[in-house]
Backbone of each chain as ProteinMPNN parsed JSONL, in Angstrom:
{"seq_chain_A": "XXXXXXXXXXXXXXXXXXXXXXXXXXXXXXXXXXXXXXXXXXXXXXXXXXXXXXXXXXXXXXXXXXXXXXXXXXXXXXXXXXXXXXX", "coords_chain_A": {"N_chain_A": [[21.766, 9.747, -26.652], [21.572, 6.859, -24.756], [18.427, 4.532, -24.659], [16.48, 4.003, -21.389], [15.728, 1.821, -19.174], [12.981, 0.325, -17.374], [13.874, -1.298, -14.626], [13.697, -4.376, -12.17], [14.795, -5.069, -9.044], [16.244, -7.49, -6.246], [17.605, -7.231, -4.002], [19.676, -9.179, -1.279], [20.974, -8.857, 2.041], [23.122, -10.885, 3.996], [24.753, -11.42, 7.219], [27.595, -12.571, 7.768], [29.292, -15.956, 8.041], [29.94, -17.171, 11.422], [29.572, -14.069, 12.62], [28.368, -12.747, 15.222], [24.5, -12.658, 15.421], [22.276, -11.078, 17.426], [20.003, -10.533, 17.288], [18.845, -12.158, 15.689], [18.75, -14.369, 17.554], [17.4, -13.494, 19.285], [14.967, -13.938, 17.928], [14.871, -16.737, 17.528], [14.642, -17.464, 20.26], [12.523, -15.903, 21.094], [10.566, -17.604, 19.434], [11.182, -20.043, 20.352], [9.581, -19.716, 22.82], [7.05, -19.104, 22.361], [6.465, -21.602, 21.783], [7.378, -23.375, 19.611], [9.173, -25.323, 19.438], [10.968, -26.623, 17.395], [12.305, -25.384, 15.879], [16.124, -24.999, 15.379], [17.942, -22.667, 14.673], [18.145, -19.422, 14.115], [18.638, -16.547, 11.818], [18.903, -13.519, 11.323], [18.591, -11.25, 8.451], [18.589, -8.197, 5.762], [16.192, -7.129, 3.406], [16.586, -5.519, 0.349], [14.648, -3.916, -2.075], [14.994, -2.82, -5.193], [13.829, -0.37, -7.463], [15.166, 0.667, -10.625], [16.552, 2.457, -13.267], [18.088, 1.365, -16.261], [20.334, 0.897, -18.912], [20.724, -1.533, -19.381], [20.903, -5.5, -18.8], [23.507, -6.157, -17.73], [24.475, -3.152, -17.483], [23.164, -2.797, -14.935], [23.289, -4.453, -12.918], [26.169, -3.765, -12.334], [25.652, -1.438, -11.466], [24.102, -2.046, -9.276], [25.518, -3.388, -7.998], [27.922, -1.634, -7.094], [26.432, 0.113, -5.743], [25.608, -1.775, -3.156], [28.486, -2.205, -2.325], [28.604, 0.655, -1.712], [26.921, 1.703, 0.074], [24.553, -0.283, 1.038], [25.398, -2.43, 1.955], [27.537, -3.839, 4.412], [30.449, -4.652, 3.951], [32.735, -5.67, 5.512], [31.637, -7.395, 7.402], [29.025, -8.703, 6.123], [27.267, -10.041, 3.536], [26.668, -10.251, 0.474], [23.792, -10.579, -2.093], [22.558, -9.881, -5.451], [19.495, -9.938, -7.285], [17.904, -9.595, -10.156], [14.944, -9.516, -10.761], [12.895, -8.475, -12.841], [10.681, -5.733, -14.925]], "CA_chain_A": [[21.565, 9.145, -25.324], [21.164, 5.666, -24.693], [17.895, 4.469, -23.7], [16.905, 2.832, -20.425], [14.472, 0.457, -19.129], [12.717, -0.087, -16.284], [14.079, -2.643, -13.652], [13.181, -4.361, -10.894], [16.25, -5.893, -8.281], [15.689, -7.856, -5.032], [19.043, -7.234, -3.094], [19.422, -9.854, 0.317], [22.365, -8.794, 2.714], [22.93, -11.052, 5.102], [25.553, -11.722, 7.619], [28.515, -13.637, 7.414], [28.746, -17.097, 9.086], [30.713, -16.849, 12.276], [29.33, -13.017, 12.93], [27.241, -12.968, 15.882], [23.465, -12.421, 15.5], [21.871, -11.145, 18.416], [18.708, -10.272, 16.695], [18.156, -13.531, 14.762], [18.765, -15.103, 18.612], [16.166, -13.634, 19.731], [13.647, -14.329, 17.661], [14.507, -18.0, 18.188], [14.469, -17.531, 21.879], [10.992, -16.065, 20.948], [9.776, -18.835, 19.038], [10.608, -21.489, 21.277], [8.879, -19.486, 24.111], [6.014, -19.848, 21.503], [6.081, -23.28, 21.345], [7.946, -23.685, 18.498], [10.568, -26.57, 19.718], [11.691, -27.491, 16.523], [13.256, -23.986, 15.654], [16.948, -24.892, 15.537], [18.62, -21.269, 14.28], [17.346, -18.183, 13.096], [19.386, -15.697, 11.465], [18.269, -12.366, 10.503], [19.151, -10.154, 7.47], [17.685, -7.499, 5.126], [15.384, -7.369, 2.244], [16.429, -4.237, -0.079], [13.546, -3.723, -3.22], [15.158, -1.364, -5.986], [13.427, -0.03, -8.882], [15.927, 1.998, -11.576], [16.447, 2.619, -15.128], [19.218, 1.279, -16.677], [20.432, 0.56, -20.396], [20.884, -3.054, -19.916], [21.437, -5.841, -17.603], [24.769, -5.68, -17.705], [24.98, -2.108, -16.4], [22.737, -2.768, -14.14], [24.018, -5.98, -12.032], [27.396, -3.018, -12.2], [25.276, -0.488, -10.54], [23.872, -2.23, -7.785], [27.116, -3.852, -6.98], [28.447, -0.099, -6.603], [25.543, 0.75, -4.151], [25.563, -2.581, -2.323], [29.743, -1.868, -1.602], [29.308, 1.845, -1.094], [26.2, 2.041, 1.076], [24.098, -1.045, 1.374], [26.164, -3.394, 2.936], [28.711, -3.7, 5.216], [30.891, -5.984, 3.164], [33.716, -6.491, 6.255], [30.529, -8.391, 8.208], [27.797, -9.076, 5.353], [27.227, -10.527, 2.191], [24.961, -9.384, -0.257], [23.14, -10.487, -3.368], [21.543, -9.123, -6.107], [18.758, -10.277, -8.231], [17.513, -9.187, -10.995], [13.417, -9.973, -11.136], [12.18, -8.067, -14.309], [10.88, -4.292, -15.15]], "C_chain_A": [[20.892, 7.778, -25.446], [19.759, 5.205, -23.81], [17.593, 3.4, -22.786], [15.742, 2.253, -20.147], [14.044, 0.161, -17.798], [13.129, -1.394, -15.399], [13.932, -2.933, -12.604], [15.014, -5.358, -9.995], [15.826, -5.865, -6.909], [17.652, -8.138, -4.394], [18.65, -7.959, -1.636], [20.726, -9.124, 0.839], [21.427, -9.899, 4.1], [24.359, -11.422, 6.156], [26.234, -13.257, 7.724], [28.204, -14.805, 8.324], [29.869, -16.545, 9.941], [30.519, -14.984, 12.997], [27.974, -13.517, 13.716], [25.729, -12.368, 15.508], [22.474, -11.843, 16.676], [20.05, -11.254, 18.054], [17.97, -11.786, 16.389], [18.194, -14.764, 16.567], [17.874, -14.831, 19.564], [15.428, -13.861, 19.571], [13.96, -15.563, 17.516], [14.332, -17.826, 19.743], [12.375, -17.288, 21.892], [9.497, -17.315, 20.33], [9.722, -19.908, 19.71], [9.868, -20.853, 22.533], [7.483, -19.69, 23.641], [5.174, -20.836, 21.328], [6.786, -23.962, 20.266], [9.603, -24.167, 18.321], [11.495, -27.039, 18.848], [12.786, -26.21, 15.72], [14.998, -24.753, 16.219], [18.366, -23.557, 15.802], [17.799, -20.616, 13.668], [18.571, -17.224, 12.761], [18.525, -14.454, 10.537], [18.689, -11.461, 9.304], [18.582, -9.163, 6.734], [18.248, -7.904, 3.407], [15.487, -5.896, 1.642], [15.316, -4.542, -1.683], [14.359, -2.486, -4.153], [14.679, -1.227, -7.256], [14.582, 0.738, -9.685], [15.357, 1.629, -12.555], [17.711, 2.261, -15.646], [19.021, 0.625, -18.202], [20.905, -0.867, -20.787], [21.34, -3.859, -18.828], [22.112, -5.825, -16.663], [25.476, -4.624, -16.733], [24.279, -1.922, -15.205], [22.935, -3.014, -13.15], [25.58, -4.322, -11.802], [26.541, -1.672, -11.31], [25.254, -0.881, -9.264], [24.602, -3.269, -7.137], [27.769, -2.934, -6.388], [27.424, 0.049, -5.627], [25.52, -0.071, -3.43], [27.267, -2.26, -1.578], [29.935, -0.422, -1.084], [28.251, 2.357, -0.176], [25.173, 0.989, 1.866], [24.318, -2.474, 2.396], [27.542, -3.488, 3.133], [30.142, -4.865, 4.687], [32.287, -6.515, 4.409], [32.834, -7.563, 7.392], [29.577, -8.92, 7.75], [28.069, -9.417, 4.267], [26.37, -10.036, 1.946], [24.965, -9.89, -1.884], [22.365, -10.339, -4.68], [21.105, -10.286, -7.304], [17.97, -9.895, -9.002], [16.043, -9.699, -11.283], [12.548, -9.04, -12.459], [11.715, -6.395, -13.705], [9.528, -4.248, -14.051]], "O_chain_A": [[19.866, 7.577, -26.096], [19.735, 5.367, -22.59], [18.017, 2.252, -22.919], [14.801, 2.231, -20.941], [14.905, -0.312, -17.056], [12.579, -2.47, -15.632], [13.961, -2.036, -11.762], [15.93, -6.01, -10.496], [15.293, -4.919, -6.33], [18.484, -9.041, -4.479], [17.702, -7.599, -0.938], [21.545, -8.803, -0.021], [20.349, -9.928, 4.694], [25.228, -11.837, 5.39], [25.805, -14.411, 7.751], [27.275, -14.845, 9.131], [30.648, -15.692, 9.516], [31.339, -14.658, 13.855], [27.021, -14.201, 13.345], [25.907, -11.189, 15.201], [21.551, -12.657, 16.697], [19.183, -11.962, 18.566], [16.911, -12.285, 16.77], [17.637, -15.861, 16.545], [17.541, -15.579, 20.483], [14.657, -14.145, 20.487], [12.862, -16.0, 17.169], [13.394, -18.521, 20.132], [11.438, -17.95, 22.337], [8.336, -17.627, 20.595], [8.754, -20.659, 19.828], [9.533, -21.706, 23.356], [6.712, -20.35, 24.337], [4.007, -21.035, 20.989], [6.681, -25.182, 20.141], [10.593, -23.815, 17.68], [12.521, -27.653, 19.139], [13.854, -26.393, 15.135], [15.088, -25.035, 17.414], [19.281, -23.494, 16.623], [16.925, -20.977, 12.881], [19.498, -17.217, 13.571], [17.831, -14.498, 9.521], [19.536, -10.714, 9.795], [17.454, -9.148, 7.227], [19.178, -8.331, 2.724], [14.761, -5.024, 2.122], [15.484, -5.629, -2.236], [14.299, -1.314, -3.78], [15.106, -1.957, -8.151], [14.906, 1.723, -9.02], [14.367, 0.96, -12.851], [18.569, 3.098, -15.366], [18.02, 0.052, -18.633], [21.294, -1.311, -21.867], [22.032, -3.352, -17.945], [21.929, -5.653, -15.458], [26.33, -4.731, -15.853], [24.62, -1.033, -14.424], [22.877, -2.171, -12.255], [25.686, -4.076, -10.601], [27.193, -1.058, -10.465], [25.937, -0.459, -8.331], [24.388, -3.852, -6.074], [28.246, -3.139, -5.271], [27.85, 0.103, -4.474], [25.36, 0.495, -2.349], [27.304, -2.089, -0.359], [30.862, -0.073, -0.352], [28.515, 3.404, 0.415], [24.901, 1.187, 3.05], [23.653, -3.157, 3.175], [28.466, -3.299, 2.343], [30.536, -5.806, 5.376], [32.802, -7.62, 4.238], [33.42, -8.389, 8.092], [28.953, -9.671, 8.5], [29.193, -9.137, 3.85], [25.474, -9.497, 2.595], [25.86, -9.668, -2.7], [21.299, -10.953, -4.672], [21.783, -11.091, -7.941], [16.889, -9.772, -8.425], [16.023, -10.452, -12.257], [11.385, -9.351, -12.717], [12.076, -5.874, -12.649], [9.047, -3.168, -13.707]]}, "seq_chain_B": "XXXXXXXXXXXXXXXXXXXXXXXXXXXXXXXXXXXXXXXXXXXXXXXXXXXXXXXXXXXXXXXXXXXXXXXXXXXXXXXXXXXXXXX", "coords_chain_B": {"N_chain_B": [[7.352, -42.483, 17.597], [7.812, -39.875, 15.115], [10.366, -39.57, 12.176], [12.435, -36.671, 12.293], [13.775, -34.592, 10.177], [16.621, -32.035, 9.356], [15.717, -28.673, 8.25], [15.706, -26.139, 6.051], [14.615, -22.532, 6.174], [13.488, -19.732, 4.181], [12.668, -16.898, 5.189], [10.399, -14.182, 3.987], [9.623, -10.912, 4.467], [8.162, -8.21, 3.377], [6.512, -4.714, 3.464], [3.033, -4.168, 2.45], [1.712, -3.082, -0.52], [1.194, 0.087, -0.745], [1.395, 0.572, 2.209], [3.269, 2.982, 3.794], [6.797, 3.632, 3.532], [9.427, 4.457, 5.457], [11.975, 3.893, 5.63], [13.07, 3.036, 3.458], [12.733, 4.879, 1.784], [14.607, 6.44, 3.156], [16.962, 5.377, 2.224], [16.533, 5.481, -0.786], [16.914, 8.223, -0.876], [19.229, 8.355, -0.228], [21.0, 6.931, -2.05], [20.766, 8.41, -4.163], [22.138, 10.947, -3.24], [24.806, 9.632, -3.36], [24.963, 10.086, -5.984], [23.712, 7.958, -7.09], [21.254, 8.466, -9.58], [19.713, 6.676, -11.008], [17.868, 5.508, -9.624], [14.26, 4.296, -8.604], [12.924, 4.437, -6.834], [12.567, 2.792, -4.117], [12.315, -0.704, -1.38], [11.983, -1.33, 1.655], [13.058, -5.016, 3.462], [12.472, -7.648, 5.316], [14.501, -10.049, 6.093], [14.153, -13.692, 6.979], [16.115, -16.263, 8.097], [15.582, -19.257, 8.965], [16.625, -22.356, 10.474], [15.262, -25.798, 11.258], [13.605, -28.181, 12.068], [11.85, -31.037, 11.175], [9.08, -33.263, 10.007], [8.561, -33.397, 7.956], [8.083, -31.856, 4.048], [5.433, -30.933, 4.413], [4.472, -30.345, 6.692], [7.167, -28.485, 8.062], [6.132, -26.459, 6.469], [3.652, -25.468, 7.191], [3.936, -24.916, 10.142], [6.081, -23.106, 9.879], [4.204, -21.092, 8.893], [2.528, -20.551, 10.634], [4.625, -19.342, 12.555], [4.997, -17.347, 11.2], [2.637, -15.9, 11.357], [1.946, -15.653, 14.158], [4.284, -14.72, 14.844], [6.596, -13.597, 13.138], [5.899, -11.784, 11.242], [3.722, -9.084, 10.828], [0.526, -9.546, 10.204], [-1.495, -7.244, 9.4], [-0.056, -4.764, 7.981], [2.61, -6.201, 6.454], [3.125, -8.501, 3.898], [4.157, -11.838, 3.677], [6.167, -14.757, 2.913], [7.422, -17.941, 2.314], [10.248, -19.664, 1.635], [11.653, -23.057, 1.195], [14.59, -24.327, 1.607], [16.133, -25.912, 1.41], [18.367, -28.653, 3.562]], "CA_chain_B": [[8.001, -41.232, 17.34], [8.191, -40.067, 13.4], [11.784, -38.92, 12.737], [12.563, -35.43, 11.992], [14.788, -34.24, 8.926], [16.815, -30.845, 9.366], [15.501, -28.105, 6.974], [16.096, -24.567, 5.897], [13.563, -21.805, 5.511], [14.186, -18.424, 3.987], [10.827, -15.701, 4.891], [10.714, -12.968, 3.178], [8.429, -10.044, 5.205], [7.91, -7.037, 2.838], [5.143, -4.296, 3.433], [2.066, -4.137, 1.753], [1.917, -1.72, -1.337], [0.477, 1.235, -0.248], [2.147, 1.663, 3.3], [4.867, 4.259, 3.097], [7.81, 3.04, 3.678], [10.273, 5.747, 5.378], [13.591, 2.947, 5.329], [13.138, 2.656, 2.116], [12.689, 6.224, 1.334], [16.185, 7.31, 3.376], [17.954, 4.605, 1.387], [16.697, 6.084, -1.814], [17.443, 9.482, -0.665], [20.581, 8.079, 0.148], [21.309, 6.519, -2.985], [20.691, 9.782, -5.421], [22.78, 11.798, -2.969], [26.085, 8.996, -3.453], [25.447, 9.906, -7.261], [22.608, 6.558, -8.267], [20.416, 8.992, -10.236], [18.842, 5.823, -11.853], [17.163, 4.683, -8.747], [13.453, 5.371, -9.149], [11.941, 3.869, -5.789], [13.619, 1.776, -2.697], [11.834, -0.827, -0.42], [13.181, -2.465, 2.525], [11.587, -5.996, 3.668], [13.221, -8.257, 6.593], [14.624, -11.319, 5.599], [14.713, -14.643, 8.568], [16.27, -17.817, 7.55], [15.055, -20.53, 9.987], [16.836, -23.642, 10.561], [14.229, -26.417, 11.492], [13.44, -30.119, 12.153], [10.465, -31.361, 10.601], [8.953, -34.839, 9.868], [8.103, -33.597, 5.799], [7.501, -30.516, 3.664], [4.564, -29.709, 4.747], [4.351, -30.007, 8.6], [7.494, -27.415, 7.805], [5.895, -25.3, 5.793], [2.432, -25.335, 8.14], [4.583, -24.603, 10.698], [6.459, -22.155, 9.389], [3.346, -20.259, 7.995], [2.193, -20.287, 12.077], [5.465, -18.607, 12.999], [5.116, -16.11, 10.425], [1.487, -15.51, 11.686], [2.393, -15.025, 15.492], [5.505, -13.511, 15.219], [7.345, -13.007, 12.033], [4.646, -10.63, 10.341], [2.307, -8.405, 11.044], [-0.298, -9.725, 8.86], [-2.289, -5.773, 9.104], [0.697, -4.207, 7.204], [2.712, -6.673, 5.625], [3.268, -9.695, 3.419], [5.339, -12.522, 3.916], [6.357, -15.584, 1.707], [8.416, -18.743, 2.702], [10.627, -21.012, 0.656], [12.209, -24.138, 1.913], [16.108, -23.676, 0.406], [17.149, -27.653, 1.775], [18.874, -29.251, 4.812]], "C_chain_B": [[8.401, -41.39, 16.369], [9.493, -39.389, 13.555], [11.644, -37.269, 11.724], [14.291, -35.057, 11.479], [15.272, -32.233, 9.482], [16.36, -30.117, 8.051], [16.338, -26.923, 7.018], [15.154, -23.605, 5.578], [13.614, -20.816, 5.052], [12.795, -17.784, 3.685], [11.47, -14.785, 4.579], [9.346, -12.242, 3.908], [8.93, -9.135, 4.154], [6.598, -6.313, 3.348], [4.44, -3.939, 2.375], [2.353, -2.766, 0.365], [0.849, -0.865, -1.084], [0.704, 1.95, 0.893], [3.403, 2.326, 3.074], [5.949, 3.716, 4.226], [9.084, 3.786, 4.051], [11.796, 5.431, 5.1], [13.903, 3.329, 4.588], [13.14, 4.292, 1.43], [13.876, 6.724, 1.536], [16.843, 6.745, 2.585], [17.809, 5.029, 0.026], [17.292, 7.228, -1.499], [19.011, 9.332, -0.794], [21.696, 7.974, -0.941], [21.835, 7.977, -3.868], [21.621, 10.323, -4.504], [24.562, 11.096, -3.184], [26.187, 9.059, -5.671], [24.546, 8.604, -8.566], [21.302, 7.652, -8.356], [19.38, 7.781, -10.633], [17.476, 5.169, -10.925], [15.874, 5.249, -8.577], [12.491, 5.194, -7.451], [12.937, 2.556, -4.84], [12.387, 1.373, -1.516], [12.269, -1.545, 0.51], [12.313, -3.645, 3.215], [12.77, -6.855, 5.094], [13.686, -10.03, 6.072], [15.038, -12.589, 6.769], [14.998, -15.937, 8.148], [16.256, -18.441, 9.075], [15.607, -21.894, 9.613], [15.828, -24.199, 11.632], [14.443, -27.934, 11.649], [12.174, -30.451, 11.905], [10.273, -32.51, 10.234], [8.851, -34.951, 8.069], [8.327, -32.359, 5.904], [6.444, -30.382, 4.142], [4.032, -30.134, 6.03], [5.495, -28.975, 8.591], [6.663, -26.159, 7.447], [4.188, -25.029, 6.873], [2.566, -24.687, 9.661], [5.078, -22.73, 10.704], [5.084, -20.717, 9.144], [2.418, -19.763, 9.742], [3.49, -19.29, 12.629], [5.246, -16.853, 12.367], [3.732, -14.517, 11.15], [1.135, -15.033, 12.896], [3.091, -14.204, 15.647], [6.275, -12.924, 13.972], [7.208, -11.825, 11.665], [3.856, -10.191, 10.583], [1.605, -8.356, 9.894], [-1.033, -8.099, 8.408], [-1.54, -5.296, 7.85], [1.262, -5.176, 5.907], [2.732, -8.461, 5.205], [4.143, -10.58, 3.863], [5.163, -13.903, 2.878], [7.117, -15.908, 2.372], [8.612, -19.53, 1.559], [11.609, -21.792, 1.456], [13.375, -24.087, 0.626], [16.579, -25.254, 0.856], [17.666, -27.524, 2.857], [19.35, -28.094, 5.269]], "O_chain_B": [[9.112, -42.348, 16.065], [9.846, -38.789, 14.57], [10.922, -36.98, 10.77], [15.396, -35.158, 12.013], [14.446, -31.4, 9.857], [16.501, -30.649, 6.95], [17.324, -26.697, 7.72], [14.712, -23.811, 4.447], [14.216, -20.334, 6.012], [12.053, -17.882, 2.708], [12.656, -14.493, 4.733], [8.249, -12.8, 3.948], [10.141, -9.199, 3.944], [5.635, -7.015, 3.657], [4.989, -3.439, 1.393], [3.082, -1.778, 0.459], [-0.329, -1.187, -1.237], [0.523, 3.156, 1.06], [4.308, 2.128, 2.263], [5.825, 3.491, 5.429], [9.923, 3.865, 3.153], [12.633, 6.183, 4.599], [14.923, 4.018, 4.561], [13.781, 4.495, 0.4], [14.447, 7.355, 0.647], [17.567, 7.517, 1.956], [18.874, 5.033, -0.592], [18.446, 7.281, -1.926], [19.791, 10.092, -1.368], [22.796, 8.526, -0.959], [22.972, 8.393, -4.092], [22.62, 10.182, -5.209], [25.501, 11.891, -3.171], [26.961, 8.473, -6.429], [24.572, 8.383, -9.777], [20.474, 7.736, -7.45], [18.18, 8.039, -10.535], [16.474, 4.584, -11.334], [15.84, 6.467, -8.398], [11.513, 5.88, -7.156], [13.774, 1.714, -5.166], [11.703, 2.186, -0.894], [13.006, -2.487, 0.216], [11.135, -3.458, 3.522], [13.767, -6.309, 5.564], [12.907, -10.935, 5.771], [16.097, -12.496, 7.39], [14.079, -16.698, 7.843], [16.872, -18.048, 10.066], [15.188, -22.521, 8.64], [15.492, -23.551, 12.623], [15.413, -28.619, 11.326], [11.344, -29.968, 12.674], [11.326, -33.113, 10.028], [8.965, -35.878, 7.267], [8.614, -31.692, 6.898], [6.388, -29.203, 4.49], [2.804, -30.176, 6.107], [5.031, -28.059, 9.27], [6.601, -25.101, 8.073], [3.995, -23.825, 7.042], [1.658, -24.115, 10.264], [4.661, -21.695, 11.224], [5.33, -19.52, 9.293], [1.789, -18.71, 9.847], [3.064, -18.307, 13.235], [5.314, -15.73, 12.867], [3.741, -13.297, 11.316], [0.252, -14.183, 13.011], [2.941, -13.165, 16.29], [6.51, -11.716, 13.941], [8.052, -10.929, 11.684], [2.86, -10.913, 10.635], [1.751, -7.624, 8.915], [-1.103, -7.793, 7.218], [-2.113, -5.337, 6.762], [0.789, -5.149, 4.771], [2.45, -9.397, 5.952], [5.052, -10.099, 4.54], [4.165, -14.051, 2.172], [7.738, -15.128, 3.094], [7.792, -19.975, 0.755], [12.319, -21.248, 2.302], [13.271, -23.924, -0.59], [17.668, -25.585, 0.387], [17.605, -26.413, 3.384], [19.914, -28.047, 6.363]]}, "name": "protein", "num_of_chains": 2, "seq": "XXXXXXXXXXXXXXXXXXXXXXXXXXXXXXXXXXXXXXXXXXXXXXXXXXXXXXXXXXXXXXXXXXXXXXXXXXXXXXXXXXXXXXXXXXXXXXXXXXXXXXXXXXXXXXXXXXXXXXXXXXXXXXXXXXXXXXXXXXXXXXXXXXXXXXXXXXXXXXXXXXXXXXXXXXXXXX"}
């Protein structure tokens, strides 16, 4: 058995351009009620954190491409990218 | 009147280590039950890209670090972090 290694991965999804936001339109609506005039766009998305174990970068970046297309993100309305930040 | 440059901001809200995190818990759950054994821990954080008009970096980022502080983040729980990504 091959062994594995602690890793750390900072997955973003965020939505496509041209997909409405309602969320990210409110919290500009909120900011300029704020005061905060210079707010042009906001767009909202999520912040996934994953710890595993895997036997090498390689299969790693191949894992959490498999969980970002089969549960993390919506890939016909989102994008999503993974980064690899250390163990 | 100084002139004002379009920016880009990309916050990153995560919570603190130590609050429990239940998102982040179904999404692991979630994970191991689609078959990602490797996954040892899952956290979920909010991600807000802010388009802006600003006179410099840092009336942005002073700015920015006021938004975060009113509304973005609940400083009690969690963290937040901005980076300026360009126009």
């Amino acid at each position: 058995m091959e062994a594995r290694f602690p890793m750390k991965a900072r997955i973003t999804v965020t939505l496509k351009s041209g997909v409405l936001d309602p969320q990210g339109r409110a919290i500009a609506n909120a900011l300029h009620s704020l005061g905060f005039e210079s707010v042009e766009d906001v767009r909202q998305g999520k912040l996934i954190e994953v710890q595993l174990k895997a036997t090498g970068e390689e299969q790693a970046r191949a894992e959490l491409d498999a969980m970002c297309k089969q549960l993390l993100a919506n890939t016909v309305i989102e994008n999503y990218r993974v980064e690899l930040v250390g163990g």
